[in-house]
LOLUMNU-701748 format. One line per field, with one value per residue (C-alpha): chain; residue in three letters; residue number from 1; x, y, z. Coordinates in steps of 0.2 Angstrom, whole numbers, padded with zeros to 4 digits. Layout:
! residues N
mol	[A; ...]
type	[ALA; ...]
seq	[NUM; ...]
px	[X; ...]
py	[Y; ...]
pz	[Z; ...]
//
This chain:
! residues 442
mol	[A; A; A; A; A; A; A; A; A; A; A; A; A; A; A; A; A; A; A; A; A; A; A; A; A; A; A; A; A; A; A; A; A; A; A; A; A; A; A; A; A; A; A; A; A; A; A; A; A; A; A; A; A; A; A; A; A; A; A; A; A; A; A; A; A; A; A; A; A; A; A; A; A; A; A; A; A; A; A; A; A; A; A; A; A; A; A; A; A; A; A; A; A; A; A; A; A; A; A; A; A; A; A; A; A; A; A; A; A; A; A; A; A; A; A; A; A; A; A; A; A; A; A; A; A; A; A; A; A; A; A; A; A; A; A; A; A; A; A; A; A; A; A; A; A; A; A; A; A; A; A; A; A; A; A; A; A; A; A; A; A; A; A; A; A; A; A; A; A; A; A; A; A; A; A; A; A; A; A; A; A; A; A; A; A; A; A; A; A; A; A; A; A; A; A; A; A; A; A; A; A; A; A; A; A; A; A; A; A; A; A; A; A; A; A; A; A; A; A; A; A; A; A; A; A; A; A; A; A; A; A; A; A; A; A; A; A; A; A; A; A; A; A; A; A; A; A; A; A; A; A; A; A; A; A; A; A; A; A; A; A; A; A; A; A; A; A; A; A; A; A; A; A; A; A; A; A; A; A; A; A; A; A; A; A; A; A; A; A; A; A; A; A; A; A; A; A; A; A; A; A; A; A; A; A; A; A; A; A; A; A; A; A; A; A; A; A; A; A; A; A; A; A; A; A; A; A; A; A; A; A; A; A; A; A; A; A; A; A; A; A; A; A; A; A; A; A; A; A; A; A; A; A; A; A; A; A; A; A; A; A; A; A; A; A; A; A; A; A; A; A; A; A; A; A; A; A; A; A; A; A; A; A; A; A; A; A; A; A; A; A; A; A; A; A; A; A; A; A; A; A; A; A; A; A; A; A; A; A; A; A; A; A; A; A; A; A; A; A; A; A; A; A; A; A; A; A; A; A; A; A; A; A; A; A; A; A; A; A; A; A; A]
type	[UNK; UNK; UNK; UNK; UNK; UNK; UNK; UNK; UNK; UNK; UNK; UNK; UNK; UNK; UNK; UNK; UNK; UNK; UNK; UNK; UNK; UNK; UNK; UNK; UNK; UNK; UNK; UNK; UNK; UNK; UNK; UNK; UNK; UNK; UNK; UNK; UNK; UNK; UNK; UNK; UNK; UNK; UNK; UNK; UNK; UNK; UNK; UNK; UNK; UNK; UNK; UNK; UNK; UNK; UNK; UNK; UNK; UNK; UNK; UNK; UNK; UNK; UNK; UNK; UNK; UNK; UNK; UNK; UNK; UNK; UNK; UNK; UNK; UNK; UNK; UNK; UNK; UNK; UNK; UNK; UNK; UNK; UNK; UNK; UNK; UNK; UNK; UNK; UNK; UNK; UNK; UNK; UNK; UNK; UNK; UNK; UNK; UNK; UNK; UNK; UNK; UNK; UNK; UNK; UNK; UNK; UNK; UNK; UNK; UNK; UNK; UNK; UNK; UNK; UNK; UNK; UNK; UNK; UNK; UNK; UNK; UNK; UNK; UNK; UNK; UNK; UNK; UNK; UNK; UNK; UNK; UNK; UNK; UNK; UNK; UNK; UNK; UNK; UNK; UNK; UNK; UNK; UNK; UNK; UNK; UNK; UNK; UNK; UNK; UNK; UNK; UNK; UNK; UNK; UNK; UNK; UNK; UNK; UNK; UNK; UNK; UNK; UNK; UNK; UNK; UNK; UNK; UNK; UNK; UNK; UNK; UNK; UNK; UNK; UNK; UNK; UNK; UNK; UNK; UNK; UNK; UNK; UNK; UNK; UNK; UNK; UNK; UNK; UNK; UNK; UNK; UNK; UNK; UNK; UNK; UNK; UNK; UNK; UNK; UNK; UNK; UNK; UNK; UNK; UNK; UNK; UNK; UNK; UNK; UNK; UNK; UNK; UNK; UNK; UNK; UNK; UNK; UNK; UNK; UNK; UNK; UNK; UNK; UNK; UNK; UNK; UNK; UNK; UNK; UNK; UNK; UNK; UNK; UNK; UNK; UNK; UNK; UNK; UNK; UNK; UNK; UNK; UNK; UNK; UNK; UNK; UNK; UNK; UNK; UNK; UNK; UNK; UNK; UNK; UNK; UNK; UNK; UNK; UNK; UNK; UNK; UNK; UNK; UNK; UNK; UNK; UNK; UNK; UNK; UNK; UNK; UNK; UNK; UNK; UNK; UNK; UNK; UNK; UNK; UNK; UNK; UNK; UNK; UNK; UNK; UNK; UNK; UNK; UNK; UNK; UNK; UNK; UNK; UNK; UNK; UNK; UNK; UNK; UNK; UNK; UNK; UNK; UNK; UNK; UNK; UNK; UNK; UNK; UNK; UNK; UNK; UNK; UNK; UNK; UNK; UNK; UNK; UNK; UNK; UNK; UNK; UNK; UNK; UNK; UNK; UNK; UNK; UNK; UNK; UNK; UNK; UNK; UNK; UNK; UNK; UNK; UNK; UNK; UNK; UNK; UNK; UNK; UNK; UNK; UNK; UNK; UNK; UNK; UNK; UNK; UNK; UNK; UNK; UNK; UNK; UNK; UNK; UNK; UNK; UNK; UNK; UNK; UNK; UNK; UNK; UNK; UNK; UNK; UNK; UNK; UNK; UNK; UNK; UNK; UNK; UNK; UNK; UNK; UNK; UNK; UNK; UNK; UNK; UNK; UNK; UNK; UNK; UNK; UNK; UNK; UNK; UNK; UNK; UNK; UNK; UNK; UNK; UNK; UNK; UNK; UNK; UNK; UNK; UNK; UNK; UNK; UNK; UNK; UNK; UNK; UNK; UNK; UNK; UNK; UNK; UNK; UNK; UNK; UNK; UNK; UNK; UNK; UNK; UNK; UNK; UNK; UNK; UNK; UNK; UNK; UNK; UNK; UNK; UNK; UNK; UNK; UNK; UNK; UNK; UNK; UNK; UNK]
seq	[1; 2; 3; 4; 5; 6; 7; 8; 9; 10; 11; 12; 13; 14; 15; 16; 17; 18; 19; 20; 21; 22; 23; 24; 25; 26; 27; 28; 29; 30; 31; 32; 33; 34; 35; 36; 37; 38; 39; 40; 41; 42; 43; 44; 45; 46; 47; 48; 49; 50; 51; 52; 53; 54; 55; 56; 57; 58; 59; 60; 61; 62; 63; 64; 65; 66; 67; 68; 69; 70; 71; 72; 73; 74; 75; 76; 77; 78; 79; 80; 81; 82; 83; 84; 85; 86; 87; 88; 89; 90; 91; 92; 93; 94; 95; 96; 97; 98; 99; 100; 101; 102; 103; 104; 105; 106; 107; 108; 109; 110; 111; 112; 113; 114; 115; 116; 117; 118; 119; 120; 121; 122; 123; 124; 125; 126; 127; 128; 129; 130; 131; 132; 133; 134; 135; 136; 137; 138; 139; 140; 141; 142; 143; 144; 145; 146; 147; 148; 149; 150; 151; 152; 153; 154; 155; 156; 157; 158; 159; 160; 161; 162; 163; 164; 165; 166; 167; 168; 169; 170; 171; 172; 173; 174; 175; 176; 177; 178; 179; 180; 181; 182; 183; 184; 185; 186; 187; 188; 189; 190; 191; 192; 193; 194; 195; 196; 197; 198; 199; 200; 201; 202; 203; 204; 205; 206; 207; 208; 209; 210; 211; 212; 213; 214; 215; 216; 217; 218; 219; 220; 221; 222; 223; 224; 225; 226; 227; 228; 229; 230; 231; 232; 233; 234; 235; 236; 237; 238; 239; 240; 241; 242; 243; 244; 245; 246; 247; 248; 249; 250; 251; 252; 253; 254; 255; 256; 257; 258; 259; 260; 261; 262; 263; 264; 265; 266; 267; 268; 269; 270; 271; 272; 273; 274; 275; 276; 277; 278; 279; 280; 281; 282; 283; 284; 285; 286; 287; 288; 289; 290; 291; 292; 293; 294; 295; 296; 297; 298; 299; 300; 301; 302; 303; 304; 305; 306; 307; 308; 309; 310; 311; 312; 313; 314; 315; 316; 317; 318; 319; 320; 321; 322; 323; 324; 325; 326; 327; 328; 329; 330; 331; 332; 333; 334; 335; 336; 337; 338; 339; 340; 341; 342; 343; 344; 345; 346; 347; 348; 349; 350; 351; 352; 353; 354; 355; 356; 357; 358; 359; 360; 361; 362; 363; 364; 365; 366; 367; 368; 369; 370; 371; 372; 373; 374; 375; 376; 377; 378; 379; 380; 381; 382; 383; 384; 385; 386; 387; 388; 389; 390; 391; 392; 393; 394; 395; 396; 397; 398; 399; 400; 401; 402; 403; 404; 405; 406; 407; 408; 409; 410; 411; 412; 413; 414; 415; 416; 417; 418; 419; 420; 421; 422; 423; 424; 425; 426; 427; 428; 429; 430; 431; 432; 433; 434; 435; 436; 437; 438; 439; 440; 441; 442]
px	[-0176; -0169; -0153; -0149; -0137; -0126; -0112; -0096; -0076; -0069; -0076; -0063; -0068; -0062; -0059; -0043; -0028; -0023; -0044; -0047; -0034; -0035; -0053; -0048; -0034; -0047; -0062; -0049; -0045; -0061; -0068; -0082; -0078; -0087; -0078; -0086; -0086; -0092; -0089; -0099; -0083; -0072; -0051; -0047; -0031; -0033; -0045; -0048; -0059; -0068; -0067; -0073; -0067; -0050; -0045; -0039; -0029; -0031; -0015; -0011; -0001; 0012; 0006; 0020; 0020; 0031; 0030; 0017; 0003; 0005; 0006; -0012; -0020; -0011; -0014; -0033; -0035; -0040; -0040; -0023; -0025; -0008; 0001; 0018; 0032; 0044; 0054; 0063; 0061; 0073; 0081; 0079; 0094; 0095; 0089; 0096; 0086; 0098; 0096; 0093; 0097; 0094; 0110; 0119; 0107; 0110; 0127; 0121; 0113; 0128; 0142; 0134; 0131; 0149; 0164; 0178; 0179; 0186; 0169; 0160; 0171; 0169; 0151; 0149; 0161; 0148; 0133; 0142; 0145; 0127; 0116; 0129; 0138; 0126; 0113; 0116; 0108; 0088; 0092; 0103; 0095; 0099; 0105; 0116; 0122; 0125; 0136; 0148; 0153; 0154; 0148; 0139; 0125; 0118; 0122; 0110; 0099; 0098; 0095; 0085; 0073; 0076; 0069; 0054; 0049; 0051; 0046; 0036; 0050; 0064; 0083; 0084; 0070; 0070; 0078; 0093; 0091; 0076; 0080; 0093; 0082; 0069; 0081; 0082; 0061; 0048; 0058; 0064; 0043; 0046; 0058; 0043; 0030; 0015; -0001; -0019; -0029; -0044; -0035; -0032; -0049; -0053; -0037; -0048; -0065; -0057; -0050; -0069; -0076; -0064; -0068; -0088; -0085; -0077; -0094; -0088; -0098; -0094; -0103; -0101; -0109; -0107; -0101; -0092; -0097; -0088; -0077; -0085; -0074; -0076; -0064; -0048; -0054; -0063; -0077; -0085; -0093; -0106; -0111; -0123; -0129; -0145; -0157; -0151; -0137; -0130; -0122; -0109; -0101; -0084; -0069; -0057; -0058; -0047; -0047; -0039; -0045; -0029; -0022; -0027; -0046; -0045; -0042; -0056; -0066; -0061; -0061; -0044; -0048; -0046; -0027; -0011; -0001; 0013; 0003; -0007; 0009; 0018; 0003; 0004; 0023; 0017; 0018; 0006; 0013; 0007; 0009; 0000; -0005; -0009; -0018; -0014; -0021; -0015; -0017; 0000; 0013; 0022; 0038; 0040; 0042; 0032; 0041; 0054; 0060; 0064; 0079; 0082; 0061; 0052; 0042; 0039; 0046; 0040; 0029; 0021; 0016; 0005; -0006; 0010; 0007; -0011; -0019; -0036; -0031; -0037; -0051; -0045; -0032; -0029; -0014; -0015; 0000; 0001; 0015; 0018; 0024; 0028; 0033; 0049; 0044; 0031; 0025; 0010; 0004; 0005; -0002; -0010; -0014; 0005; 0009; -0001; 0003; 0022; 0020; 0010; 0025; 0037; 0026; 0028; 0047; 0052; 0041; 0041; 0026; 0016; 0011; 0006; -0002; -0004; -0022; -0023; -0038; -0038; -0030; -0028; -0019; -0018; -0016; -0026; -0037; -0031; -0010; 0002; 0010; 0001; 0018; 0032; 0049; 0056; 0070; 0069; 0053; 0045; 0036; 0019; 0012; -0001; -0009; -0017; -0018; -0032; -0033; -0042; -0040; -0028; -0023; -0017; -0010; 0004; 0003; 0009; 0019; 0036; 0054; 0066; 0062; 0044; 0039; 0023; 0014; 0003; 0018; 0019; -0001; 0000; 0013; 0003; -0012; -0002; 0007; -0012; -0019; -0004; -0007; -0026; -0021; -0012; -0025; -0043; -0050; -0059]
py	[-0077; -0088; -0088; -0083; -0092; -0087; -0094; -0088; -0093; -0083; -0072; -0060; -0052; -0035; -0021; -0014; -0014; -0033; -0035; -0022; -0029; -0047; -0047; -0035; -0046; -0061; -0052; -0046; -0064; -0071; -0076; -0074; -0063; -0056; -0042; -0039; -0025; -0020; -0002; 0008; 0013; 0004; 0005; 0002; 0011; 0016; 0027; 0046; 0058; 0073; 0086; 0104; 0104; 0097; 0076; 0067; 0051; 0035; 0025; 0030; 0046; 0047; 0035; 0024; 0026; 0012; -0006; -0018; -0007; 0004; -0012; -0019; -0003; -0005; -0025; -0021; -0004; 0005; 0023; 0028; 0048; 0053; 0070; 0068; 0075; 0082; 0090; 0077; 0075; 0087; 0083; 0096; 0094; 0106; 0123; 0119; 0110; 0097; 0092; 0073; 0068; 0051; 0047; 0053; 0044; 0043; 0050; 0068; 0069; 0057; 0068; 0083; 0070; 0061; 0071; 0066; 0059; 0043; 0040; 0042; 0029; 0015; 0016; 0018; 0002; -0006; -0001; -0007; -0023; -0028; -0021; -0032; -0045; -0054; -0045; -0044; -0056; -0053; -0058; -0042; -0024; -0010; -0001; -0015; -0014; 0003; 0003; -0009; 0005; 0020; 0027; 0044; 0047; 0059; 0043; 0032; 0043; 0045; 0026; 0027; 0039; 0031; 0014; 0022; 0031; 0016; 0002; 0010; 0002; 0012; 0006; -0001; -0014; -0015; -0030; -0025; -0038; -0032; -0013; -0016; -0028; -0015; -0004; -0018; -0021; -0010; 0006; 0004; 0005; 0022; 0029; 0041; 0047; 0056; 0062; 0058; 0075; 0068; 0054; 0038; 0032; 0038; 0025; 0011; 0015; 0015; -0003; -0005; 0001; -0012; -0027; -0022; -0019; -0036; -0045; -0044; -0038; -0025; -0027; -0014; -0013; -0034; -0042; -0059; -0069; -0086; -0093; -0110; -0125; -0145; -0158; -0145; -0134; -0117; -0119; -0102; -0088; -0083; -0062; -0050; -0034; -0026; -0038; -0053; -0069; -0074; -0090; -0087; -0102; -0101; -0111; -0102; -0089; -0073; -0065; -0046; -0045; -0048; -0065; -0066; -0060; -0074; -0087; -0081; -0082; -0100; -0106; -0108; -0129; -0127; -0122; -0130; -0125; -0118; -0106; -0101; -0098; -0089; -0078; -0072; -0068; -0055; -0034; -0024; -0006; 0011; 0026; 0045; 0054; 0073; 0084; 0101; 0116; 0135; 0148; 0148; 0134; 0130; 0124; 0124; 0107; 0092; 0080; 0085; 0074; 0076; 0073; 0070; 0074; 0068; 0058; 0066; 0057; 0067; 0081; 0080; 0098; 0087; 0103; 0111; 0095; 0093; 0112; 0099; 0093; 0110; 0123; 0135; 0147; 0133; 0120; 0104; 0098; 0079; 0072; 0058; 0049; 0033; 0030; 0023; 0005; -0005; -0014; -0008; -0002; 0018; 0032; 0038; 0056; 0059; 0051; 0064; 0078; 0077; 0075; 0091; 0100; 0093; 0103; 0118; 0117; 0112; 0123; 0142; 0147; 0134; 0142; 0159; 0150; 0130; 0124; 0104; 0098; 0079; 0066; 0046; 0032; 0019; 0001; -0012; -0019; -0003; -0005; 0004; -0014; -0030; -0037; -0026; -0032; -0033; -0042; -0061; -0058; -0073; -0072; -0078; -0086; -0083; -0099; -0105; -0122; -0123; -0126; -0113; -0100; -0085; -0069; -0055; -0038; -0033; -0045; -0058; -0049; -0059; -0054; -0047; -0030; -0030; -0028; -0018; -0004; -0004; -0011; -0026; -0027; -0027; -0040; -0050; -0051; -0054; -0071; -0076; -0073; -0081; -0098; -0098; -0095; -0111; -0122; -0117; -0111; -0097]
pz	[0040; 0027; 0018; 0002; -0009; -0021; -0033; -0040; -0042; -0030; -0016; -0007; 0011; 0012; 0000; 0004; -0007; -0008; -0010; -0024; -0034; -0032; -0037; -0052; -0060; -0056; -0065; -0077; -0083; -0084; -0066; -0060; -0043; -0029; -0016; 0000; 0012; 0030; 0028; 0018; 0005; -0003; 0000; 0018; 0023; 0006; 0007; 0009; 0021; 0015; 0027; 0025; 0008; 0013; 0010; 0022; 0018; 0028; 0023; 0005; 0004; -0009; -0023; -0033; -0052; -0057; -0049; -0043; -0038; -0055; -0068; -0060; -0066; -0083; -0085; -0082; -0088; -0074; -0073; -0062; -0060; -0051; -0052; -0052; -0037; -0048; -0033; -0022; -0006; 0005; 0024; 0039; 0050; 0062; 0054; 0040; 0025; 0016; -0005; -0005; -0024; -0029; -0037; -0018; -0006; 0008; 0008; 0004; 0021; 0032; 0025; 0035; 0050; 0049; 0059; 0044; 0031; 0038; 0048; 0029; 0021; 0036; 0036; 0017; 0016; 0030; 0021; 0002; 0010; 0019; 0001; -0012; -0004; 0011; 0023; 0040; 0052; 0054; 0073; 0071; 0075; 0064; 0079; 0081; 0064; 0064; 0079; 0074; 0061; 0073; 0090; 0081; 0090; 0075; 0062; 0076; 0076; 0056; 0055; 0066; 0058; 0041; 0049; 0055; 0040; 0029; 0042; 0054; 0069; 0074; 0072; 0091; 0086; 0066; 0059; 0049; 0036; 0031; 0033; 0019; 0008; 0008; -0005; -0018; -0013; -0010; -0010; -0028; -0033; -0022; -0035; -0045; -0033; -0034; -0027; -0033; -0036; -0028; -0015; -0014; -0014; -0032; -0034; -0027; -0035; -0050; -0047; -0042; -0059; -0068; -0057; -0060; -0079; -0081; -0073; -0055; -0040; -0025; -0010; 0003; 0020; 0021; 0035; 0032; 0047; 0045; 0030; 0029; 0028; 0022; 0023; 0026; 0011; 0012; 0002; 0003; 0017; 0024; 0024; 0029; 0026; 0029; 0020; 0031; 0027; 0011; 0009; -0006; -0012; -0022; -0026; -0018; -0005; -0003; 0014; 0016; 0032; 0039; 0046; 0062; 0058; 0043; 0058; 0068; 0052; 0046; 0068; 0076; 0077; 0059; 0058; 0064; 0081; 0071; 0060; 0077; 0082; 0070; 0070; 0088; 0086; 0074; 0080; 0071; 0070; 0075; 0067; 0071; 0057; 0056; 0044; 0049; 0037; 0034; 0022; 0016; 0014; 0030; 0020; 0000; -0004; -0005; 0006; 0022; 0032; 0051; 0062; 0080; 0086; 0099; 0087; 0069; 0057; 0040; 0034; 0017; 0010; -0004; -0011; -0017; -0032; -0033; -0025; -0026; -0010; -0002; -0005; -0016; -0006; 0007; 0010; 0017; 0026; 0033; 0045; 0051; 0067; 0077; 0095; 0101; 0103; 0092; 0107; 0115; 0127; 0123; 0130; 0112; 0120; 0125; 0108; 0100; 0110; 0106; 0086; 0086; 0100; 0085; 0070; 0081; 0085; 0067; 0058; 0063; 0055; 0063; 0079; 0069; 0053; 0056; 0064; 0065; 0055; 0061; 0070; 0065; 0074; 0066; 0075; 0078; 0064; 0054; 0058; 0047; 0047; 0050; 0054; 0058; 0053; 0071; 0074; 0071; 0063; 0052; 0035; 0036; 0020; 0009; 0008; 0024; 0030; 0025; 0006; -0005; 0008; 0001; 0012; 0005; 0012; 0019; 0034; 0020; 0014; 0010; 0018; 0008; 0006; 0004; 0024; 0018; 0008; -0007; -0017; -0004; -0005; -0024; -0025; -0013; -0023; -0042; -0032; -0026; -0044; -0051; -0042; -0044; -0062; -0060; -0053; -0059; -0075; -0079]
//
């Protein structure tokens, strides 16, 4: 069968976060733009699961309203449907359920952990001194960092699952550096959260609906097989779907496939030994993901976050903000998990098994009234982190070495707070954007 051809300015692989809004601030400026997909939906981790009247996140859970993500919807005028948390977020310790307020965070939580108020003071004066003055070493672990300050198993162990919910790696493997970059980064995008009353994927068909109004095309169920490169520069790809090959040529291409698929894409003979390297130093993370239904909440607010579990690391009660989330009468309840080291191999069933032992030991209505709905782990080509901020861990760029060939995505994601997330995934794609901006016209 012959190939097709087709022209354009920028082709982007991949319609995940980093994809979707990429090719929106493209089309939104004027360039002709072409997206495509191998699944048959749009928004990657950012998607969501329908499910005997329930939706399932696959990545996207609580939505930020300010930041990166958010000002792409408003710069292209995108649709951005979220019902604000007006509750924060509370801590379990114990049997005992702790008020977290934003202006006494973390300390509301370390002044029931600390043994005196002497042990508050060091550690706030450690804490002061690595987020205002100079970061600690990223050859440093959390852990580390933590220990230098006092020898509080509960404090550890707080860290600990402070590291895991916001990096996906625990304190004994997380780099500390980035741990306490991450409040002046991503985190602050976290500030005002919400839910989106029909997921995360109405997020990214939205996004789809503004790249297709602005003359752009969304393609799903196309396979990119190879990123075709002349003379060091990517000069386009070749897809396919159903009706056969499709030569697409393009100034510039954009992959969010994720680095290491990119290489495979573009050929390995194509890059440097550095990048190769730098590429297999990175960790892809692992996180478990549980939907669990009932017919009454199994806790009153929105967000609780766990302490001192086998695994569990949070539970979001999202239906108590959007009741769409669940059939009418029903709640939908997702936690969240990751093991104790980032470094595979792992026994997934074990994993599994002990988040679901933690929803039934920290919730006591679990047993009576919870019923688990569906199971995700996430790793591989769909990792919660392409690359986990373990210690010692490097930034990779988003420019290839091979010219006109962007990634995007969290992967990419620079150090200094932004280790991943759809903020990271947004900021990825405005930098791109910014720099084609700079070197082709419209």
């Amino acid at each position: 069968m012959k190939q097709k051809k087709e022209k354009c300015d920028f082709v982007i692989l991949g319609s995940g976060i980093g994809g979707l809004c990429s090719a929106a601030l493209l089309a939104n400026k004027g360039y002709k733009t072409i997206v495509v997909e191998k699944l048959p939906i749009v928004g990657g981790r950012c998607a969501t699961l329908k499910y005997k009247g329930y939706k399932i996140p696959t990545g996207l859970l609580g939505v930020p309203m300010v930041g990166s993500f958010k000002s792409i919807f408003d710069e292209v005028g995108a649709e951005f449907e979220v019902t604000p948390m007006t509750t924060p977020p509370k801590y379990l310790v114990g049997n005992k359920i702790i008020d977290t307020p934003k202006s006494n965070q973390p300390y509301a939580v370390l002044s029931e952990l600390c043994s005196d108020e002497k042990e508050i003071e060091i550690l706030k004066h450690g804490i002061t001194k690595a987020q205002t003055w100079n970061p600690p070493s990223n050859e440093m672990s959390l852990q580390d960092f933590v220990c230098q300050y006092t020898e509080n198993e509960n404090l550890v162990e707080y860290f600990s699952n402070m590291s895991d919910r916001i990096l996906s790696t625990r304190a004994d493997q997380v780099s500390a550096k980035e741990y306490f970059q991450s409040f002046s980064g991503s985190l602050k995008d976290f500030q005002s959260v919400g839910f989106a009353p029909e997921g995360s994927m109405a997020l990214m068909k939205s996004l789809k609906k503004s790249i297709e109004a602005n003359g752009g095309k969304v393609t799903t169920q196309c396979r990119a097989n190879k990123i075709l490169v002349k003379n060091g520069g990517a000069e386009g790809v070749v897809v396919e779907d159903k009706k056969g090959e499709t030569i697409i040529s393009a100034k510039a291409v954009i992959s969010n496939t994720g680095p290491k698929k990119t290489v495979a894409l573009a050929g390995r003979e194509n890059f440097d030994k550095g990048y190769l390297r730098e590429l297999k130093n990175m960790v892809p993370s692992l996180q478990i993901w549980v939907t669990s239904i009932s017919d009454r909440p199994l806790f009153d607010v929105p967000i609780l976050y766990t302490f001192k579990t086998r695994r569990l690391v949070s539970l979001v009660s999202a239906s108590l903000v959007c009741p769409e989330l669940a059939p009418k009468g029903k709640y939908v309840h997702y936690s969240i998990s990751s093991p104790v080291s980032q470094i595979a191999p792992w026994n997934l069933k074990n994993e599994v098994n002990m988040h679901i032992q933690d929803l039934k030991d920290q919730l006591p209505g679990y047993n009576k009234y919870g019923e688990v709905l569906h199971v995700g782990c996430y790793w591989g080509e769909w990792p919660t982190l392409a690359n986990a901020p373990i210690v010692g861990y490097n930034d990779i760029s988003q420019k290839t070495p091979i010219e006109n060939l962007y990634n995007v995505g969290d992967g990419v994601a620079k150090k200094g707070g932004w280790a991943g997330g759809s903020p990271a995934c947004a900021l990825t794609a405005k930098i791109v954007v910014k720099d084609i901006e700079n070197r082709f016209n419209p």
